[in-house]
BADO-195636 format. One line per 5 residues: number of its first residue (from 0); their letters; for each residue x, y, z negated of C-alpha. Coordinates in nm, 3 decimals, always signed. Layout:
N
NUM> a> X Y Z | ...
# end
This chain:
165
0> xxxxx> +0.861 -2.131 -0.721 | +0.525 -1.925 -0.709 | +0.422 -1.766 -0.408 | +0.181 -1.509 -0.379 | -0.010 -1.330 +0.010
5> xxxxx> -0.140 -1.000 +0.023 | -0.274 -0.762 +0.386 | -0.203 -0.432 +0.343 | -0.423 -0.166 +0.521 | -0.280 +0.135 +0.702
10> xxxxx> -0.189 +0.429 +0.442 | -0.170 +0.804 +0.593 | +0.107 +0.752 +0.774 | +0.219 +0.392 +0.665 | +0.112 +0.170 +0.933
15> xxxxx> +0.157 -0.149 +0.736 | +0.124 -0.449 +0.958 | -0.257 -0.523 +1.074 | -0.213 -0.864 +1.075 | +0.081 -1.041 +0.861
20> xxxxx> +0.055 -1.089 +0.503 | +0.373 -0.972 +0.260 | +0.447 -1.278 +0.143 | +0.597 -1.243 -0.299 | +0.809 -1.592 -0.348
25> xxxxx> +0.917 -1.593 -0.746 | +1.097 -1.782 -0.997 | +1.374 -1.877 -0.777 | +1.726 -1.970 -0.924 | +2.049 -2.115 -0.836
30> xxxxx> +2.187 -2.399 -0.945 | +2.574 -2.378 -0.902 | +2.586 -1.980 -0.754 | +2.476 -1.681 -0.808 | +2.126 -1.584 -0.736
35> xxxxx> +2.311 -1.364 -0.437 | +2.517 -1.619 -0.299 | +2.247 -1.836 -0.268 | +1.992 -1.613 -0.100 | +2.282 -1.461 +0.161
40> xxxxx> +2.341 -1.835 +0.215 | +1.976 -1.955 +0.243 | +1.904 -1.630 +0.493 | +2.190 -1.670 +0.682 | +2.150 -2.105 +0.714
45> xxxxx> +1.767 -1.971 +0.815 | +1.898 -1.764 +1.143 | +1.821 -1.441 +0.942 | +2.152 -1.178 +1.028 | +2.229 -0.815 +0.920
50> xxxxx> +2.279 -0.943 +0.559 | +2.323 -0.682 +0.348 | +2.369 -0.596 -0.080 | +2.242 -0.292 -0.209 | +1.928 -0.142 -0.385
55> xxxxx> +1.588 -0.045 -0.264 | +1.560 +0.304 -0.103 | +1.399 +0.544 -0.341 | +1.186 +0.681 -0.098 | +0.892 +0.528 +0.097
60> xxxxx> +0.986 +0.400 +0.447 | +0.949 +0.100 +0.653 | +1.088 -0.026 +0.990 | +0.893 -0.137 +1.333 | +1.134 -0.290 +1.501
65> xxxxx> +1.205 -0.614 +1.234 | +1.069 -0.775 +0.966 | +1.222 -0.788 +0.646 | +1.355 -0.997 +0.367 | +1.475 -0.871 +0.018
70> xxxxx> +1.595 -1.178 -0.254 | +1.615 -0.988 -0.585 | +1.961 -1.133 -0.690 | +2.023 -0.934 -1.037 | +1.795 -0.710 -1.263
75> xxxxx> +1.445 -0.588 -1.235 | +1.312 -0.281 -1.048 | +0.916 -0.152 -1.033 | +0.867 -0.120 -0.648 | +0.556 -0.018 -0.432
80> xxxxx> +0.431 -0.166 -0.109 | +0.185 +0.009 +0.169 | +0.345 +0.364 +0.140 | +0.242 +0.629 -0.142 | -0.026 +0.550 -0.415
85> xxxxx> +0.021 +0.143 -0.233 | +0.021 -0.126 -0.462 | +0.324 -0.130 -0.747 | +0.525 -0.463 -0.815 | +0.714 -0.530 -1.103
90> xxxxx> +1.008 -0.752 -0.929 | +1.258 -0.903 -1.119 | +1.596 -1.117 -1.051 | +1.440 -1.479 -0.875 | +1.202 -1.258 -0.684
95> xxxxx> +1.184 -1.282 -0.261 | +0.983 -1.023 -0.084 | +0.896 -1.099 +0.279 | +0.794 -0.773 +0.456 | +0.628 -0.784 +0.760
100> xxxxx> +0.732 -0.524 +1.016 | +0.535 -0.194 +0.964 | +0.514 -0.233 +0.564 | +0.616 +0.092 +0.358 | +0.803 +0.019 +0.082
105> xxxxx> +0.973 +0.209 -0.190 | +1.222 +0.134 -0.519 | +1.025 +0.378 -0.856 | +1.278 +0.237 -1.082 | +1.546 +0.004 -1.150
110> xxxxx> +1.799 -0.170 -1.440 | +2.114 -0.031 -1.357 | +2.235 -0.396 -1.250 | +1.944 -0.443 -0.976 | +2.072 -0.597 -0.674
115> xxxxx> +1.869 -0.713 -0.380 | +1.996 -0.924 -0.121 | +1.836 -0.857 +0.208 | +1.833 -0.985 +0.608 | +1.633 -0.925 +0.913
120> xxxxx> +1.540 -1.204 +1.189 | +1.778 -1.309 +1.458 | +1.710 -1.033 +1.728 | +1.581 -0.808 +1.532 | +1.761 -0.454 +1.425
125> xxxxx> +1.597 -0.231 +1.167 | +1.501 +0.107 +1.192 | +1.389 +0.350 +0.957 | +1.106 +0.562 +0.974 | +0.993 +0.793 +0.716
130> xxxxx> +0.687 +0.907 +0.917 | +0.396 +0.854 +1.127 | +0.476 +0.555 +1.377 | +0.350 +0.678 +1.685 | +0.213 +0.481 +2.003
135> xxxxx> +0.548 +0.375 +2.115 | +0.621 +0.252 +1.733 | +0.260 +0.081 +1.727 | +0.335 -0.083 +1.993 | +0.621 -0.204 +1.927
140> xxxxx> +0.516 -0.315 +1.570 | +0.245 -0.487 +1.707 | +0.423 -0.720 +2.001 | +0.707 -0.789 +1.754 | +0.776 -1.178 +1.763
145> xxxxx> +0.705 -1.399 +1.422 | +1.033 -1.537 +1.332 | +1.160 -1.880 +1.443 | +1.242 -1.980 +1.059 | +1.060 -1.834 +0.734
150> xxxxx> +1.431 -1.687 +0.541 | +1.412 -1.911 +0.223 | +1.375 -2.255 +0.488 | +1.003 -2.350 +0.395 | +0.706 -2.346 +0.616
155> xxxxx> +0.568 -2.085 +0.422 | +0.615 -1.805 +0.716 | +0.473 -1.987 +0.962 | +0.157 -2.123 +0.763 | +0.122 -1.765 +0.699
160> xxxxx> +0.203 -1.598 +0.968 | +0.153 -1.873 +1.237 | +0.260 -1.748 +1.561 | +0.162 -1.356 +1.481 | -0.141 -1.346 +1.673
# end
């Protein structure tokens, strides 16, 4: 497994998260399961809840109120991070995207078999904004706790993140 750490900055009306790095785990697999099975196990083992299947919403959004974790379980999809004109990913099936709260993201295109597992920390609800945060969301965004376990079971959330101050 390769991980990659980026910051994104704010973008018009993308806060992104002024302090936590997206964290880009790849080359993941499965040994006996499916790529799926194993990352809605691995989240939910980790304490991470709300696991869903689906896609990546075509349209750029992002949540305050939770991070964010999206295993890419099946096909490939180009994606961008940080809100319009951000920076594009090509993300394919082994990939794990951690999101900080506050990062705008966005599914260009996808195989017509892309499938992205994806879980939020325990105590922590999405929502879904499509615009400009506002104090109330800043705040929010900014106080929102580190999670107690990174989502794949590694340190690498914590060394990353440490305590999210």
């Amino acid at each position: 497994m390769k991980t990659d750490h980026f910051l994104l900055s704010e973008n018009d009306w993308v806060p992104n998260n002024p302090r936590l790095p997206v964290i880009v785990h790849s080359g993941l697999s499965a040994e006996d399961e499916s790529l799926a099975d194993m990352f809605e196990a691995t989240f939910a083992e980790n304490g991470w809840q709300g696991i869903w299947r689906n896609g990546i919403f075509d349209y750029h959004h992002y949540h305050t109120t939770a991070h964010e974790v999206l295993g890419i379980a099946r096909g490939q999809a180009r994606v961008v991070l940080g809100g319009p004109g951000g920076r594009e990913l090509q993300v394919q099936a082994g990939d794990c995207l951690v999101l900080p709260a506050g990062t705008g993201h966005c599914r260009i295109s996808a195989s017509d078999d892309f499938l992205v597992i994806g879980a939020y920390p325990a105590g922590q609800d999405p929502d879904l904004r499509r615009s400009e945060a506002g104090e109330n969301g800043m705040r929010i965004l900014k106080t929102l706790p580190v999670p107690e376990t990174d989502p794949l079971g590694g340190a690498t959330l914590r060394d990353l993140w440490g305590d999210g101050g």
